[in-house]
N, C-alpha and C positions, 0 to 999 in steps of 0.2 A: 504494500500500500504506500499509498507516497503522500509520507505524513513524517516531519521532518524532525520532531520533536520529542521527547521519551513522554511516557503517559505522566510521570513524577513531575518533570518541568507543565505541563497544563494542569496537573493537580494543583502546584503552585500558583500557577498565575488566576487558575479562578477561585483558591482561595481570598487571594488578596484582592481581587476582585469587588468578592462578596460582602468585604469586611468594609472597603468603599461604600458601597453599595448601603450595607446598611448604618455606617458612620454619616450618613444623607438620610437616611430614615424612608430609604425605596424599597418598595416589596416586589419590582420586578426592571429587565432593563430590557430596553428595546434597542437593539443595536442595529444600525444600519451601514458602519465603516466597516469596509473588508478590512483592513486592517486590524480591526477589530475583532471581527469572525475569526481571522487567522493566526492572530498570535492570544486568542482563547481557548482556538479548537481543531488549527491545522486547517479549516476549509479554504482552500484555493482556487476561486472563478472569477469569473467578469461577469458574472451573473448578476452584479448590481449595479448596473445598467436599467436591470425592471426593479420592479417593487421586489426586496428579498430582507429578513430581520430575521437577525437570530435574537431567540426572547430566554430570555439566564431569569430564573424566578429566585427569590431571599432563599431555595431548598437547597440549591445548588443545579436545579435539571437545568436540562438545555430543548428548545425545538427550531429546530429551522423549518420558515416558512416559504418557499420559495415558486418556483415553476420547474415543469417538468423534463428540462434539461440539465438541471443539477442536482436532481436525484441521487443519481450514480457518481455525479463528484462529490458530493456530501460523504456518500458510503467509502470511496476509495481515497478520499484526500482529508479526511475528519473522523473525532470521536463523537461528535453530534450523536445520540443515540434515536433520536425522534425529528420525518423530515416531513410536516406537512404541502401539500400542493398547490396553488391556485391556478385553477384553467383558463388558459388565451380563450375570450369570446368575448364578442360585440355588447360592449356596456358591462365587463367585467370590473369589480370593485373589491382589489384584494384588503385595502384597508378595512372595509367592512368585514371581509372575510377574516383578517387579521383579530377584530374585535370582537367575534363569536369565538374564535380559540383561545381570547385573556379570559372571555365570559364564562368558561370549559374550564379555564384552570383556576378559576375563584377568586380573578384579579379585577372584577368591579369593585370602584368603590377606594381600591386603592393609589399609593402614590408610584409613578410609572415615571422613568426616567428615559429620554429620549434622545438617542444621535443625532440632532441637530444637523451639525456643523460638522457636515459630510458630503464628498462626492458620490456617496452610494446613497443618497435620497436625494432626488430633485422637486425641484419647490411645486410641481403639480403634485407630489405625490406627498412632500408635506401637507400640502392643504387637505386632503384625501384624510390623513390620516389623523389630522386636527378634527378635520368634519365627524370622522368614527368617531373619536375618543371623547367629544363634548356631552361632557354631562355623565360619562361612563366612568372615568376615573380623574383622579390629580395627574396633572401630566407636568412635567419638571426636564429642565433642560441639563440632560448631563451629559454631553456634549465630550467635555474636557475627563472626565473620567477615568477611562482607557487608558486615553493618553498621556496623563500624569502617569499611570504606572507601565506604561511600553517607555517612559522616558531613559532609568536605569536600566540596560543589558545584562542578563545573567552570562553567565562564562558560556552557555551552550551560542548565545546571538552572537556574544563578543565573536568568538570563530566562526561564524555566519560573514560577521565583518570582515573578521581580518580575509580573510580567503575573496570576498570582493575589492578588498584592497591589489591582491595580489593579479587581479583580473583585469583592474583599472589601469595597473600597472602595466599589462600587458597591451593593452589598447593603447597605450599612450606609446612604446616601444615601437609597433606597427604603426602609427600616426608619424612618427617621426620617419621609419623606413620609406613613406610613400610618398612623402610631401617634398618638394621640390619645382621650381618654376616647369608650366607646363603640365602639373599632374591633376587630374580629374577629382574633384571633390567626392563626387559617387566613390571612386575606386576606395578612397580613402575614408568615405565614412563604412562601406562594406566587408574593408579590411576591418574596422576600430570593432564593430558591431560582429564582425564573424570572431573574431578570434575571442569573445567573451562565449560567445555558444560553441564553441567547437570547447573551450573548457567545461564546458558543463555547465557555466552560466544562462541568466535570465534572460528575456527581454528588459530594460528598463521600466519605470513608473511612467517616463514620459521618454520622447525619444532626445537621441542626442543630439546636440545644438552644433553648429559647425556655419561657419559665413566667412567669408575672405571678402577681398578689396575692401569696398563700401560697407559691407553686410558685417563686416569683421569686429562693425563695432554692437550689432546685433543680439541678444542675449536671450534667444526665444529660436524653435527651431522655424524653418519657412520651405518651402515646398520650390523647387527648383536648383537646379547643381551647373556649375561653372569650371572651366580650368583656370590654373592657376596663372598670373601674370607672371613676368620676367622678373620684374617686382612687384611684390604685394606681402600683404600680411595674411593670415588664417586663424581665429580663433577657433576652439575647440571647449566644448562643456560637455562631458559626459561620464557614465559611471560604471564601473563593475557590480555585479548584480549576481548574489545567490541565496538561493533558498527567498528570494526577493529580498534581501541585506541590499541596502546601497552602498555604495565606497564611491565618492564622486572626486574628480579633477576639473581642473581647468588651466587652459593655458594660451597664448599666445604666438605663432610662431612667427616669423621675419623670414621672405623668402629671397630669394637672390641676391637680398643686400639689405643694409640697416646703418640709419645715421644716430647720431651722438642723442638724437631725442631721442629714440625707441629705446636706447640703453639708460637713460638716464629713465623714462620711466618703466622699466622694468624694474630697475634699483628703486624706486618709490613702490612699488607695488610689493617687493621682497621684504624690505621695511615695514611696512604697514602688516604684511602676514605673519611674520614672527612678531610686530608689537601684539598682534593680537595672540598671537599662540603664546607668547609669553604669561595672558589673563587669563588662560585657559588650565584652571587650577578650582579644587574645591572651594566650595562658596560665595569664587565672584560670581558677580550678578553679568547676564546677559546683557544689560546697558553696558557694563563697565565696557566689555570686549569691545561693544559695536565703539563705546566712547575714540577706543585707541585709533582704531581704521579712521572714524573720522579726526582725530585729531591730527592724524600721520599725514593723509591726504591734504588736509586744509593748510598747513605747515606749507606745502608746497606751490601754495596758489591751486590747487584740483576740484576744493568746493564743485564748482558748478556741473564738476564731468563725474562724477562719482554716485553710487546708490544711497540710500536711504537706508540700509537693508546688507548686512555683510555676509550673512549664512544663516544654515539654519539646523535644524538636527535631522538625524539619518536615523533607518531602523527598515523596518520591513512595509514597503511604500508600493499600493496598487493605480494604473493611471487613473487620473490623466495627471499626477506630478509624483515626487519624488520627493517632494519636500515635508519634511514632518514638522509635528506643530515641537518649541517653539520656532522664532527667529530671534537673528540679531539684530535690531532697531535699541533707539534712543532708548535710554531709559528701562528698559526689560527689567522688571525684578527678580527675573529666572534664577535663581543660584544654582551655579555646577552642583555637580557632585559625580564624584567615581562610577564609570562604568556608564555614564553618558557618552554620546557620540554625534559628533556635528561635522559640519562641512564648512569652511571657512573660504570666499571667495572674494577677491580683491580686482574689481574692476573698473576701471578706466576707460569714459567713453568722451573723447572731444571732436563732436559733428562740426563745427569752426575749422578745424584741423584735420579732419578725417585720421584722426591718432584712435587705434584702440590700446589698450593690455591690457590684460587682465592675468592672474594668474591664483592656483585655491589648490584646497586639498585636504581629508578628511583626518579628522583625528577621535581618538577615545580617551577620556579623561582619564588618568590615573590619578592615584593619589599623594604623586609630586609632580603630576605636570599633565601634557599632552603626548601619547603614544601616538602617532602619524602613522594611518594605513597605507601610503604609499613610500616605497624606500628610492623614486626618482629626486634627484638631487634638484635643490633650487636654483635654477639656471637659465640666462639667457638661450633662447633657440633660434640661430638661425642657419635656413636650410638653404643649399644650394647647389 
């Protein structure tokens, strides 16, 4: 069965779970984050896309509610014991149908806590499930629940990571073999992207970002592929992916040639990633880190070309992103702690100049510093 985690590690995680759960005073959760689903229960689909919740009651049972295409991934990817169905048909209303199986388990009446603040519920089918629940039970947003506790990695994810580290790494070895004035962006994103599935790696959470000349200052993927100039630049953002663990990078490269500014802001951009990997220690707070980036940056005159937004944390991430709650912005009161893990990205974008850099890379908090899951060196690249 392809279920990636020992039964002992999910005993844990819904115990603790449940001790959440009822530290909020809920007698049942209605989870709608894959993410959620599967670092509960091992379920792995895209099956939430439709209406699909798995409902965890104060007992400990589990049921997933779903449609009749993840039946059988339920059975071979999950310890889920009980999979109810809802059937495709004209004017079907699984939310109601959802509210006749809490009414079955003796959850009228009670306090119901709900994933919100998910890509696996869209807002027609929040409204659906608002409309069921009125009047039927206390419904409470507990959104951030989960995710407080997927924030610290037990030793089984930690090696979930580092092993996407070691895949990231690899993708970035082939990024550098292909790239050279002249070479075809496809080639080069099918190399970065094969050799993480030929390891035995995932697909990504979202796909990998890559834009040269103009586009290079781009930070979002875009549908169309180029060769490369005689000179030009190529950014690259993407990540090694197992057991759906991120490990992300990012970088840079200078192709044919590079003057005294692209190294001078490279050297800004390597400054800025070690000031912040230097805060990257138990109990600072998320503001403090994003504070250094932007302190580094503005030091430079860069204010205007720089994000809001320095990283964010990594873990086991279904599309359409990658990126797990929290981030790095102003102010964050997140405090580290051991056994978390983030992705730290420093990027430079001046549309004035058509200047990009950027350069990032994922780390796991210990508890004297930052262990780096990638072991490429921080380095000017240029290809020729």
């Amino acid at each position: 069965m392809a279920i990636h985690f020992s039964r002992e590690e999910f005993d844990d995680r819904l115990r603790r779970t449940l001790e959440a759960a009822a530290a909020r005073g809920l007698d049942a959760l209605l989870l709608f984050a894959p993410e959620s689903q599967y670092w509960l229960t091992g379920f792995d689909s895209f099956g939430y896309c439709f209406f699909q919740c798995l409902l965890l009651r104060a007992d400990g049972s589990l049921l997933l509610f779903t449609r009749a295409p993840d039946l059988r991934q339920a059975q071979r990817t999950s310890i889920i014991p009980e999979v109810r169905l809802w059937v495709d048909r004209e004017g079907a209303d699984p939310a109601r149908e959802l509210r006749a199986i809490l009414a079955e388990k003796r959850l009228s009446g009670r306090r119901l806590g709900v994933e919100w603040d998910t890509h696996g519920l869209t807002g027609a089918n929040a409204r659906r499930l608002l409309a069921a629940l009125d009047g039927f039970a206390r419904v409470e947003d507990a959104s951030r629940l989960i995710p407080e506790l997927r924030l610290v990695k037990s030793p089984a994810e930690l090696a979930c990571l580092r092993r996407a580290g070691e895949l990231a790494d690899r993708a970035l070895e082939v990024a550098c073999e292909e790239t050279r004035p002249g070479a075809d962006e496809a080639r080069i994103l099918a190399r970065m992207q094969g050799s993480v599935l030929e390891a035995g790696g995932d697909y990504p959470a979202n796909p990998f970002i890559i834009g040269s000349g103009e586009e290079a200052l781009l930070c979002r993927y875009f549908s169309g592929r180029r060769r490369l100039a005689a000179r030009d630049r190529l950014t690259l953002e993407f990540a090694g992916v197992w057991r759906h663990y991120h490990a992300c990078l990012m970088r840079t490269f200078l192709v044919g040639a590079a003057d005294e500014e692209d190294r001078r802001l490279f050297s800004i951009c390597a400054e800025a990633l070690r000031a912040c990997e230097e805060r990257l220690r138990p109990g600072v707070t998320m503001g403090e880190v994003y504070a250094a980036h932007a302190a580094t940056l503005d030091s430079y005159g860069l204010a205007p070309h720089r994000l809001n937004a320095c990283g964010y944390s990594l873990g086991a991430r279904f599309a359409p992103s990658w990126m797990d709650w929290p981030m790095f912005y102003a102010d964050n009161p997140v405090r580290l702690q051991p056994g978390m893990a983030f992705f730290l990205h420093i990027i430079i974008a001046d549309s004035s100049r058509g200047r990009a850099m950027t350069l990032g890379r994922s780390s796991i908090i210990g508890r004297d510093g930052p262990e780096p899951l990638s072991r490429a060196p921080l380095e000017f690249v240029l290809q020729r």
